[in-house]
C-alpha positions as CSV (number, residue, x, y, z in Angstrom):
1,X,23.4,4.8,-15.9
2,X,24.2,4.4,-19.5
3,X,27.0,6.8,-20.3
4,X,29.0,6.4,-23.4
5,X,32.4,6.7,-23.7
6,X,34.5,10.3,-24.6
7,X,37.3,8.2,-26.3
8,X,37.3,5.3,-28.4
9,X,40.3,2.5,-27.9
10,X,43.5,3.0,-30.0
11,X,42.8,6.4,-29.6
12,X,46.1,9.1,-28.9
13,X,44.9,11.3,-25.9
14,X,47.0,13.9,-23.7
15,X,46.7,13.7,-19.8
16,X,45.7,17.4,-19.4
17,X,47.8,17.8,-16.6
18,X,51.6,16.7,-17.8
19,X,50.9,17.3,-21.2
20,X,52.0,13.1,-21.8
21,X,50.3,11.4,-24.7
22,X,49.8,8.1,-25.4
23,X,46.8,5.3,-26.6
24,X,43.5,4.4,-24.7
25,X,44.3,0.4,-24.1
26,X,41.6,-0.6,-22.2
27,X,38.4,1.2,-20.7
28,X,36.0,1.0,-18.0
29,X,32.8,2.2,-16.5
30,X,31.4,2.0,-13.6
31,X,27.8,2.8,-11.4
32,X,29.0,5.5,-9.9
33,X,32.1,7.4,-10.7
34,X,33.1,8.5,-14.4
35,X,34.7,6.5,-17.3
36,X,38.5,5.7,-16.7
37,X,40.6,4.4,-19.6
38,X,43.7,2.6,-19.8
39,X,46.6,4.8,-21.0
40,X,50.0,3.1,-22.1
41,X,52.3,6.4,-22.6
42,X,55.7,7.4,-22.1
43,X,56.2,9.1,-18.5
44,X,58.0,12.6,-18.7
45,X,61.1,10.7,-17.7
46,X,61.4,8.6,-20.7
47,X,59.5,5.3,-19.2
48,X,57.3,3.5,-21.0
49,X,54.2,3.4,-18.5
50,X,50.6,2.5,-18.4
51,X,48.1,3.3,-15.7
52,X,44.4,4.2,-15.2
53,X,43.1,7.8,-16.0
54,X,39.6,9.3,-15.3
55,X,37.7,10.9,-18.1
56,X,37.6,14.6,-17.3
57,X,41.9,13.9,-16.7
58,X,42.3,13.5,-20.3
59,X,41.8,15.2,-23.7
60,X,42.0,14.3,-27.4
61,X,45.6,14.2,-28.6
């Protein structure tokens, strides 16, 4: 399946639900499951942070 990707890398995005922003690192897709992307943000409790996040958890900053 040939899906292309919502958000390009070096792009700001928000994680929809904490309201965090931060940059699409890294990317990945995958057979069966949806894009996830590789956020590096700064947690709610001031930490700097980066973790994986599934497409339809994210929106354009």
């Amino acid at each position: 399946m040939d899906r292309e990707f919502k958000f390009n890398l070096d792009q700001r995005v928000t994680i929809t639900e904490s309201g965090e922003s931060g940059d699409v690192i890294g990317r990945a897709e995958y057979s069966k499951s949806e894009n996830h992307y590789f956020i590096r943000y700064k947690a709610g409790d001031g930490r700097a942070t980066q973790d994986w996040w599934g497409e339809s958890a994210l929106h354009a900053a």
